[in-house]
ROPATOR-803881 format. One record per residue (C-alpha): x, y, z; residue number from 1. Coordinates in Angstrom, 3 decimals. Layout:
REM residues N
       xx       yy       zz  nr
        X        Y        Z NUM
...
***
This chain:
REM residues 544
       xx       yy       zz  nr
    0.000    0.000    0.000   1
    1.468    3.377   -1.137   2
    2.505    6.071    1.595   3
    1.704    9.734    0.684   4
    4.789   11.354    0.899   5
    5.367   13.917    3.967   6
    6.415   17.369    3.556   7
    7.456   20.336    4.965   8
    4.473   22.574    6.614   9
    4.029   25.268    3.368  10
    5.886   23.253    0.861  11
    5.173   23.059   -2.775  12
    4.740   20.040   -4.792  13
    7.438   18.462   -6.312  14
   10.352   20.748   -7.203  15
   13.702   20.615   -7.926  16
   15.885   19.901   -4.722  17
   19.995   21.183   -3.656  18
   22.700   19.006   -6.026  19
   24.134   15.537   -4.847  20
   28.031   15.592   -5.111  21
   28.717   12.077   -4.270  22
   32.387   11.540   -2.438  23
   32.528    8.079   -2.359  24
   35.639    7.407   -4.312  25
   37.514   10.024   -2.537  26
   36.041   10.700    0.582  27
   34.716    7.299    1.650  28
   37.598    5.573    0.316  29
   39.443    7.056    3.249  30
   37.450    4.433    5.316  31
   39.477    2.343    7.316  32
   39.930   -1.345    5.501  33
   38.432   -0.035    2.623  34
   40.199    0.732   -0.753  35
   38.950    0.477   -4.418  36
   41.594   -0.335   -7.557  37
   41.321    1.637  -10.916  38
   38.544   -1.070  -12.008  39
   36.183   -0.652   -8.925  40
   36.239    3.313   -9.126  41
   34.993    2.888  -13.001  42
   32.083    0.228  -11.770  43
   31.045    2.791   -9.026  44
   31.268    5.499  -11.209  45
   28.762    3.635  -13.864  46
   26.408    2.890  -10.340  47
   26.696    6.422   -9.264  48
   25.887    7.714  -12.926  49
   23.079    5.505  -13.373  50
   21.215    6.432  -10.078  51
   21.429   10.173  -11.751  52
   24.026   11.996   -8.901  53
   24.950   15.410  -10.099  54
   29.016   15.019   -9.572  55
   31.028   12.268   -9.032  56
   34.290   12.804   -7.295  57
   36.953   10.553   -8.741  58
   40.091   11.036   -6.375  59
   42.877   13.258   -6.282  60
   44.873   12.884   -9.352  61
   48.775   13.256   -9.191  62
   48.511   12.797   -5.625  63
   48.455    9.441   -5.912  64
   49.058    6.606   -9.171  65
   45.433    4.837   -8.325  66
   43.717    8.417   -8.836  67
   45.703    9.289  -11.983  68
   45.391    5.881  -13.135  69
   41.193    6.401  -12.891  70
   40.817    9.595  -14.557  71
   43.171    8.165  -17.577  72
   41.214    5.634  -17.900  73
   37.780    7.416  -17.527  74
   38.488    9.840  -20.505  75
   37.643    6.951  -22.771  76
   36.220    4.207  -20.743  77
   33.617    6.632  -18.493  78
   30.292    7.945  -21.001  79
   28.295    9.358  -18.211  80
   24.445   10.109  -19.120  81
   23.744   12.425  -15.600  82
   26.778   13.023  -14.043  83
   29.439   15.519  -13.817  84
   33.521   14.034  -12.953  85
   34.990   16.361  -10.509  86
   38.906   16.439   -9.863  87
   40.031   16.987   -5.800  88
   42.673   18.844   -5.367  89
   44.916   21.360   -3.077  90
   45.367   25.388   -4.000  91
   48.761   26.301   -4.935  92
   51.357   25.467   -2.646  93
   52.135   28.490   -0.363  94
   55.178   30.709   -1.764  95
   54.652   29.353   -5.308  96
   53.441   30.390   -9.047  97
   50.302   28.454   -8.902  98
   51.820   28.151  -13.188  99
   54.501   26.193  -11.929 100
   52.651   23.735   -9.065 101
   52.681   20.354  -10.464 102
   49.958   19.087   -8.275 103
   47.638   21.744   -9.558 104
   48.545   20.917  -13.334 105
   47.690   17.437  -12.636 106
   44.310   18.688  -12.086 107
   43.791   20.292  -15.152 108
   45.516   17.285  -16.966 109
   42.611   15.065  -15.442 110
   40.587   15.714  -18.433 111
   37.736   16.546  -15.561 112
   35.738   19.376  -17.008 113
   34.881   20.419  -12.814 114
   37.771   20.518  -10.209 115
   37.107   20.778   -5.750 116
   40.162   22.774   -4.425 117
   40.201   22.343   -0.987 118
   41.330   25.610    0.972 119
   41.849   26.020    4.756 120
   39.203   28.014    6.061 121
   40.334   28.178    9.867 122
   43.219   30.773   10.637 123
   44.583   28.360   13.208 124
   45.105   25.390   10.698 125
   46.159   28.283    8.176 126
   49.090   29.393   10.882 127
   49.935   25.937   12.676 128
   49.500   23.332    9.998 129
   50.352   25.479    6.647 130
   52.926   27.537    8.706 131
   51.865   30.556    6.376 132
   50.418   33.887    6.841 133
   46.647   34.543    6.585 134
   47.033   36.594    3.608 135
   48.942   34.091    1.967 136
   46.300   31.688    2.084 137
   43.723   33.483    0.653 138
   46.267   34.364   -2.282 139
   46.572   30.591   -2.444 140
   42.547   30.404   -3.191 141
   42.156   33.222   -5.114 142
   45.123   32.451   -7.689 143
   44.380   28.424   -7.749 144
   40.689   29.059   -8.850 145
   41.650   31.987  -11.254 146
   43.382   29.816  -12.714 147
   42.057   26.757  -13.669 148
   38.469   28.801  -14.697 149
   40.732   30.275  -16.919 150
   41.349   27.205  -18.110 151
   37.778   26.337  -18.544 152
   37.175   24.593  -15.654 153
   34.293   24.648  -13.119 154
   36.198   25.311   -9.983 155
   34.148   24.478   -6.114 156
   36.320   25.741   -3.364 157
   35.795   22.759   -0.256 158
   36.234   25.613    2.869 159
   37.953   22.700    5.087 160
   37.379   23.101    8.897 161
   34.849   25.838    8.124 162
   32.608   25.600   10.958 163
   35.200   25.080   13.485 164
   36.837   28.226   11.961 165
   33.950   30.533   11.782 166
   33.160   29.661   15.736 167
   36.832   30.643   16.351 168
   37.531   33.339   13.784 169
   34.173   33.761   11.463 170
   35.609   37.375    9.951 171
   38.703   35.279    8.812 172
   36.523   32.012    7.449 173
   34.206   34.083    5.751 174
   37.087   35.961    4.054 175
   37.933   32.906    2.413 176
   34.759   32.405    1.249 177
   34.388   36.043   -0.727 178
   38.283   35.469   -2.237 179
   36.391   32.206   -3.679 180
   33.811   34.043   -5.181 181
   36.530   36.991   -6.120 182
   38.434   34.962   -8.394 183
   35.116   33.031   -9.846 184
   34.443   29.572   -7.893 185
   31.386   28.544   -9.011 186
   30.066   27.359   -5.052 187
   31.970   27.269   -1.752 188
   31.659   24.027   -0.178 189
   31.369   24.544    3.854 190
   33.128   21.723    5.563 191
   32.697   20.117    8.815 192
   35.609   18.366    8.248 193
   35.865   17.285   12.645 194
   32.021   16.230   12.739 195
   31.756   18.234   15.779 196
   28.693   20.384   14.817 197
   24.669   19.588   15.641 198
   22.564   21.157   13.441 199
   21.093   24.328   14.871 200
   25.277   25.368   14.800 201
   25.200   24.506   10.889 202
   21.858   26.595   10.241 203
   23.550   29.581   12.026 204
   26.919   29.828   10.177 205
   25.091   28.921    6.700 206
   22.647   31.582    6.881 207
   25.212   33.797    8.050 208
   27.579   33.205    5.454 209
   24.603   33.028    2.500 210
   24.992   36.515    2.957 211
   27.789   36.774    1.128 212
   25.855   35.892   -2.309 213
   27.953   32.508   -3.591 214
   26.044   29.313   -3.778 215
   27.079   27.135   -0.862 216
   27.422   23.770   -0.561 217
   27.743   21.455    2.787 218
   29.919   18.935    3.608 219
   29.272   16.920    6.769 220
   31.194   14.340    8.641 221
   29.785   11.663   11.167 222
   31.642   12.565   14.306 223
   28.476   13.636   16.244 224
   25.934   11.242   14.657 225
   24.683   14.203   13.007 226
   25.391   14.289    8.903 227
   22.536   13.391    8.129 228
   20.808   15.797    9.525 229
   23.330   18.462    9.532 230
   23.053   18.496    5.772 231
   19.347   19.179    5.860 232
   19.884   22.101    8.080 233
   22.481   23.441    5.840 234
   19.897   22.875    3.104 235
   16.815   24.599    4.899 236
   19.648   27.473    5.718 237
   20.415   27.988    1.818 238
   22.794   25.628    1.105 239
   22.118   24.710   -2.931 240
   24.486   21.307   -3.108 241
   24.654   18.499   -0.414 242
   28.128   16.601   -0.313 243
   28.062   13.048    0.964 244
   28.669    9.118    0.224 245
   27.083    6.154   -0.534 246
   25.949    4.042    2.828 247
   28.035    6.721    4.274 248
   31.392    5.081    3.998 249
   33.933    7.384    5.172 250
   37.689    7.913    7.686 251
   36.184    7.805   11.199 252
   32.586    7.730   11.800 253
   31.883    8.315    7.977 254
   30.386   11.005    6.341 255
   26.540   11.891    5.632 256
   25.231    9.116    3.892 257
   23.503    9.952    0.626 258
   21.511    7.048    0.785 259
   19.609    8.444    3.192 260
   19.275   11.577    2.206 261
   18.004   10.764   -1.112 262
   15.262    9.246    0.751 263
   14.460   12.177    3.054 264
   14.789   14.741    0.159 265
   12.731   13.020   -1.876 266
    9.786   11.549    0.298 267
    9.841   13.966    3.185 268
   10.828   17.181    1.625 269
    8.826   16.541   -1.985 270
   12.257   17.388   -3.692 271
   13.299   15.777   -7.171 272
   16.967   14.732   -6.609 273
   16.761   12.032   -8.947 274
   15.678   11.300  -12.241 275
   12.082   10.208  -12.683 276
   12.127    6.496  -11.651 277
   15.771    6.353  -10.209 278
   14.414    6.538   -6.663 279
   12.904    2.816   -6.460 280
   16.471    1.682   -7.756 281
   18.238    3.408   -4.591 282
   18.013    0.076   -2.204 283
   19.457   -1.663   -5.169 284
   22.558    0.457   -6.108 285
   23.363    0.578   -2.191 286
   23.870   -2.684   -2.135 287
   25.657   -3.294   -5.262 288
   28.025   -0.503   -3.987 289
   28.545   -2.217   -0.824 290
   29.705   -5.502   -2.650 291
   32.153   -3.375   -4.690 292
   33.575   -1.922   -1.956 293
   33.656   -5.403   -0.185 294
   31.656   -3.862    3.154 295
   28.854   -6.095    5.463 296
   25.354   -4.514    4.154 297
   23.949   -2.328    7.320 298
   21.086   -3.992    8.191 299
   19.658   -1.043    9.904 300
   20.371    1.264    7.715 301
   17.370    3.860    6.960 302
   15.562    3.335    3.484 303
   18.153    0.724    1.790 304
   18.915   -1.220    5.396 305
   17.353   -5.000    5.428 306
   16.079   -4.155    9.068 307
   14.743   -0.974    7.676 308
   11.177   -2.019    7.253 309
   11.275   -5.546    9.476 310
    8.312   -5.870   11.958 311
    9.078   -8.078   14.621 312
    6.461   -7.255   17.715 313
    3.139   -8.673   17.472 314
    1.029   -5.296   18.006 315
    2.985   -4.051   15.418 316
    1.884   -7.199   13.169 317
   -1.641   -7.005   13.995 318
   -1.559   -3.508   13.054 319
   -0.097   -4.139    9.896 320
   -2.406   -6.885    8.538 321
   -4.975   -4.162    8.249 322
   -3.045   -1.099    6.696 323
    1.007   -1.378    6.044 324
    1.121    2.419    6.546 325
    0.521    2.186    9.966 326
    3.787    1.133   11.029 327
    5.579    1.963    8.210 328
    6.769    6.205    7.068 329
    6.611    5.398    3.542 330
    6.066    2.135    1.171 331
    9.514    0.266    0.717 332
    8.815   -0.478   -2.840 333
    8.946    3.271   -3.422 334
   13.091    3.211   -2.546 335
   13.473   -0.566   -3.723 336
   13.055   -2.400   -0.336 337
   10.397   -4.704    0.953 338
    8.793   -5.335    4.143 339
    9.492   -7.878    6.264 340
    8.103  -10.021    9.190 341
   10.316  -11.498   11.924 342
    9.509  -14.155   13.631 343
   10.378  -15.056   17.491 344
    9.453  -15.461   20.992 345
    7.792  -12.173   21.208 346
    5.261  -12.906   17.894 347
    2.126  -13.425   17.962 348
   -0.279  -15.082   15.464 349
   -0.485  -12.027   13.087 350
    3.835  -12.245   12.859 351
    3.082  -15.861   11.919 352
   -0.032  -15.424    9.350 353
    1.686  -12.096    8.034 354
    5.464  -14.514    7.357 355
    3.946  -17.495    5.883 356
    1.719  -14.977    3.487 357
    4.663  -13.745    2.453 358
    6.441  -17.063    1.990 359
    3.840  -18.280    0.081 360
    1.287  -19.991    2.285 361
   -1.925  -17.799    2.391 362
   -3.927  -20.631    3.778 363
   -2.338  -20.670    7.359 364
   -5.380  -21.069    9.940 365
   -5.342  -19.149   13.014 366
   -4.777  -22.311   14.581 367
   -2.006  -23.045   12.997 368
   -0.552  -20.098   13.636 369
   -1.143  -20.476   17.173 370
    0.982  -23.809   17.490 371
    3.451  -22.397   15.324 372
    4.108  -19.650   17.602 373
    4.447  -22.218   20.336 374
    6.888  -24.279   18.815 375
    8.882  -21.303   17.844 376
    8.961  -19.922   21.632 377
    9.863  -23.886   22.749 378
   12.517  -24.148   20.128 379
   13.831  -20.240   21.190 380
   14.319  -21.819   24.333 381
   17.122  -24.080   23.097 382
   19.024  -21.681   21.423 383
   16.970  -20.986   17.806 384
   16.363  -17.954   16.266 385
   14.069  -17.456   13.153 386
   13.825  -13.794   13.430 387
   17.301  -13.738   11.322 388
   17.069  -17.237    9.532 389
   13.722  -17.199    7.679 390
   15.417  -20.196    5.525 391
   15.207  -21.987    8.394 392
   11.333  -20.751    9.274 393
   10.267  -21.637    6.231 394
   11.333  -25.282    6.688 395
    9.754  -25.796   10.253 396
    6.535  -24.628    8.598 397
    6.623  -26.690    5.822 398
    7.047  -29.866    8.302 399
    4.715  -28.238   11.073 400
    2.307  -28.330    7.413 401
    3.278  -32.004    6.558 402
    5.286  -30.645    3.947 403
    8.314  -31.452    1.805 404
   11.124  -30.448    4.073 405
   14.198  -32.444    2.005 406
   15.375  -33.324   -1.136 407
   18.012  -36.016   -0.154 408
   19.084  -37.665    3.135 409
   22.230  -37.336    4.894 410
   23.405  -40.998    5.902 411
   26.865  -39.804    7.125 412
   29.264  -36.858    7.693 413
   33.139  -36.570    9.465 414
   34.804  -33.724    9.477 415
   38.818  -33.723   10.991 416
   41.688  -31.851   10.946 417
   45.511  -32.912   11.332 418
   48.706  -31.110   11.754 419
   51.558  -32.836    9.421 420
   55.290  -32.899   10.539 421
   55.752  -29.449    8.462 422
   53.274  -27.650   10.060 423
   50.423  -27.722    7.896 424
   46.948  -27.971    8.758 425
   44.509  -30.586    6.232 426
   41.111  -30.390    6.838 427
   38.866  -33.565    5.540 428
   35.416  -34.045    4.973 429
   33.345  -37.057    3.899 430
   29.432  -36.855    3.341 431
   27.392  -39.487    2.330 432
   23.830  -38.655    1.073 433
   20.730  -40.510   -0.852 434
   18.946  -38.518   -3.132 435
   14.956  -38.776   -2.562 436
   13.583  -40.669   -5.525 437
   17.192  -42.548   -6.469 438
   16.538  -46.137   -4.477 439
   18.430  -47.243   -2.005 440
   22.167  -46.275   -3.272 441
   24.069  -43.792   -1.537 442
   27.053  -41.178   -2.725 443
   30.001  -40.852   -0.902 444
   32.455  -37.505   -1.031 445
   35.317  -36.955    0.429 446
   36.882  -33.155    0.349 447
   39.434  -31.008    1.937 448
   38.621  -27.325    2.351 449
   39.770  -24.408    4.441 450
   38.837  -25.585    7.486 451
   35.761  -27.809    8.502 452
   33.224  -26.084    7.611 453
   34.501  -25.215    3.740 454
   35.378  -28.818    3.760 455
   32.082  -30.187    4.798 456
   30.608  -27.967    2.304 457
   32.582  -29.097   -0.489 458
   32.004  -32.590    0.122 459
   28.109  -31.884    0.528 460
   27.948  -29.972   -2.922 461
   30.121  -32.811   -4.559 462
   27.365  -35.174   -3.297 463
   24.631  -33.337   -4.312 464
   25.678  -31.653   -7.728 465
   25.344  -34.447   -9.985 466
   21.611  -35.119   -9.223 467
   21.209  -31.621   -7.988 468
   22.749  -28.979  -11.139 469
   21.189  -25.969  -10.112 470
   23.016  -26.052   -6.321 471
   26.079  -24.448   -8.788 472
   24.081  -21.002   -8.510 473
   24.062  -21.543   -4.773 474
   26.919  -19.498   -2.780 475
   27.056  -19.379    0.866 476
   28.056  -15.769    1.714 477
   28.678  -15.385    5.775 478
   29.377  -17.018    8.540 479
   28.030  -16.354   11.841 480
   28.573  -17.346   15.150 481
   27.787  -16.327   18.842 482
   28.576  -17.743   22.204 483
   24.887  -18.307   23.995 484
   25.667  -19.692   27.466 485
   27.935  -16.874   28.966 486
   30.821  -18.040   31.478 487
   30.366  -21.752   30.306 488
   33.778  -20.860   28.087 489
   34.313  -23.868   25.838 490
   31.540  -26.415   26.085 491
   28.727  -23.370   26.135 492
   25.828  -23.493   23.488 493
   26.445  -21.560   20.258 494
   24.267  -20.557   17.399 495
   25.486  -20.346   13.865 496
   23.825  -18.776   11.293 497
   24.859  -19.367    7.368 498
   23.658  -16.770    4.784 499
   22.897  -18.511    1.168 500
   22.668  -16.255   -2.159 501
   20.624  -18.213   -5.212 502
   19.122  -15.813   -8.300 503
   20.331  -13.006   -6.106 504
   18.104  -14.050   -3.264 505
   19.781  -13.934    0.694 506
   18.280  -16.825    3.031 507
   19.967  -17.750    6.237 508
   19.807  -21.077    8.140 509
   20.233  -21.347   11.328 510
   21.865  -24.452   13.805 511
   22.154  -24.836   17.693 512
   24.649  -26.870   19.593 513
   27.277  -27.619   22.140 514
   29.229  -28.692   19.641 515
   30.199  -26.011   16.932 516
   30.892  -28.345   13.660 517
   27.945  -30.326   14.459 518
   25.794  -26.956   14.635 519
   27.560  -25.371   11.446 520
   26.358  -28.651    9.825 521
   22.662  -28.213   10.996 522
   23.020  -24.545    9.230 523
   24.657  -25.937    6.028 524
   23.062  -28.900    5.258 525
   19.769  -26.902    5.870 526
   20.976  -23.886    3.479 527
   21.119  -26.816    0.994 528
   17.763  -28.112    1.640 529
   16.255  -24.872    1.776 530
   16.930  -23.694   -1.877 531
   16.297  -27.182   -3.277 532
   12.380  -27.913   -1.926 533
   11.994  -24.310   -1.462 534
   13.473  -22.782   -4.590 535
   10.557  -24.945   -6.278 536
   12.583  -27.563   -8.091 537
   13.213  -30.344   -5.651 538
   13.462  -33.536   -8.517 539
   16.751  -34.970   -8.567 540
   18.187  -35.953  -12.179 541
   17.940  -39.453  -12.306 542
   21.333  -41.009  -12.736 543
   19.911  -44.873  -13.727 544
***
């Protein structure tokens, strides 16, 4: 059911909202454990594009051979339909013909048609980290972006540390701000480059310095838990241009995370940020950016998260099975997502009938769903969890139904490691399964993997791949386990949950034990029986 979008008390209908100048090749690569080659910037750039962001920011070229090597490369390999490739760079360095600074000719060499020049915009990082005068800096600015718009560039000036400068010295941050616009920057960028502001400190100092006349942009970072909404004050204060990354990757705490505000601009505030239809692709294009970058997707994360529309309580549920809107702000659909039930302990029998709906089984008495709840509290009680592992859920109700539950049956399985005399560690496993349908023979694997549980799988899939083909599309993606008895060290209970990806579908299955191989087996070998009677083809290929 569709949400109407919320707005702002007096807003008009859908206009056009402040630019998106996405960071996340610069910026967010500065994450810690994160770093993208020449190959990953071009697939991000291509994401980026195709969402419809107004600049992409590509790296720093000449500062480094990965940046230069990108914006090489992009000249011939890059044909973006919507977006704008920005160069980062520094002004001139201090004493110096801004002609003769190789760093700065590097920009213009980028091929980029607009460059970011980052100047210092607090006289204390001016003095004590530059070790120049104030005037000198603002020379720096004014002759860097002279310059290259004489060379036909679009030049943004990124103020760094403005807010902490204007709360120190605002005469001397603003100054910097009016030798931008002086020498012909096309916007000044205002920086919270510490993440130390809250927004009714951003709305000030924006609508103080709007005064100046240049278009402003904002630049938040995550320190406070405040980007986010930081760069909506900035906005509301005049800012025309809101800098940020995707899923808010980022050095430190991050910085504001586009994702997000995409959805707030464009469902709360009635602004068009996108292209028509691009918004219901944002959830996807997250994602795909976090596997890129080779980051955990944030389950909680608002709009895109998995968590982000998941109803576990039962009032909630009840709710729910009579309007979606009433626990939900908007309609998932409408950013890409979906709407999920969880199912635990604290659900009731709308949780239940609202799950198996939407796992396919609309017929689900109330009755049913009453002793379905039971079992799951009884089997909570041992250590299960459904609310994570609806693979798993999906496979107690088909049995609890008198259901399929299996496509083959597991007669055997040994897993063991040795150490030989050279140090090396060899981890076997043999599996021996019989195929429903195939008589009474069995199939026996052996397999060596990295460490038991790789090598159990291996040995599973070799057992299963000749009568089951379509188990080749089946990847098991994480690994999870947690301690559940606390003190008990090692002989406590642990849960391990197994996340399996088939026609870009996530399930996860979930085992409980004492022993931790014989409860990543209950996860596995259920992963494997999930997408077999549950991915609707569940008929081995007869091998007679």
């Amino acid at each position: 059911m569709a949400s109407t979008p919320r707005t702002l008390a007096g807003s008009a209908a859908v206009s056009d909202g402040p630019s998106l100048f996405d960071t996340t090749l610069r910026d967010g690569a500065q994450q810690e454990g994160l770093r993208f080659s020449v190959e990953d910037k071009l697939k991000l750039a291509r994401l980026l594009d195709g969402l419809g962001l107004g600049y992409i920011e590509g790296g720093w070229p000449g500062a480094n051979p990965n940046d230069t090597a990108f914006f090489q490369r992009a000249r011939t390999e890059l044909d973006l339909e919507h977006s704008q490739l920005v160069a980062f760079g520094s002004t001139r360095r201090a004493e110096a013909r801004v002609e003769e600074d190789s760093l700065v000719a590097a920009l213009h060499d980028s091929g980029a048609p607009v460059i970011c020049v980052v100047g210092k915009a607090d006289s204390r990082h001016v003095e004590k980290a530059l070790r120049t005068t104030l005037d000198e800096n603002l020379a720096m600015v004014r002759d860097t972006v002279s310059h290259l718009v004489g060379l036909g560039h679009q030049v943004m000036v990124d103020c760094e540390h403005y807010f902490d400068g204007y709360q120190f010295d605002p005469e001397y941050s603003l100054s910097v701000v009016r030798a931008a616009a002086e020498a012909g920057a096309s916007i000044a960028v205002l920086c919270d480059t510490n993440g130390g502001m809250v927004p009714s400190m951003i709305s000030r100092i924006v609508a103080d310095t709007a005064e100046i006349g240049l278009p402003l942009g904002i630049h938040c970072h995550n320190d406070t838990g405040c980007a986010v909404a930081n760069s909506l004050a900035a906005m509301e204060a005049g800012a025309v241009q809101i800098q940020g990354t995707m899923n808010g990757y980022g050095e430190r705490t991050g910085n504001a995370d586009l994702v997000t505000l995409i959805g707030n601009l464009e469902t709360k505030y009635d602004l068009r940020v996108l292209p028509a239809g691009q918004l219901a692709n944002l959830s996807g294009v997250a994602h795909a950016i976090g596997e890129i970058a080779n980051q955990l997707p944030q389950a909680r994360q608002p709009y895109a998260g998995r968590s982000s529309f998941a109803h576990k309580a039962g009032l909630h549920a009840s709710a729910i099975r009579i309007d979606p809107d009433l626990y939900q702000h908007i309609d998932p659909a409408v950013v890409g997502n979906d709407m999920r039930m969880l199912v635990s302990g604290m659900s009731g029998r709308a949780n239940i009938l609202l799950k198996a709906s939407e796992l396919g089984f609309g017929a689900l008495t109330r009755d049913q769903a009453g002793e379905l709840v039971e079992l799951v509290k009884a089997r909570e009680v041992d250590g299960y969890s459904y609310e994570a592992a609806d693979g798993s859920f999906e496979l107690l109700l088909r049995e609890h139904l008198g259901l399929a539950t299996t496509a083959f049956e597991v007669l055997f399985w040994q897993a063991s490691s040795h150490q030989t005399g050279q140090g090396e560690v060899i981890t076997t496993a043999v599996v021996s399964i019989h195929p429903t349908g195939q008589g009474s023979g069995a199939t026996t694997v052996e397999a060596t993997g990295n460490g038991p549980v790789h090598a159990l799988d291996q040995a599973l899939r070799g057992a299963l791949i000749d009568y089951f083909p379509q188990i080749a599309a089946c990847h098991l993606t994480d690994y999870r386990v947690r301690i559940l008895d606390d003190g008990h060290g090692t002989d406590a209970t642990v849960r391990v949950l197994i996340d399996t990806e088939i026609d870009q579908r996530i399930t996860a299955t979930v085992g409980v034990g004492t022993d931790i191989i014989e409860a990543s087996w209950e996860a596995l070998s259920d992963a494997y029986r999930h997408a077999l009677v549950c991915g609707g083809a569940t008929a081995p290929v007869s091998l007679r």
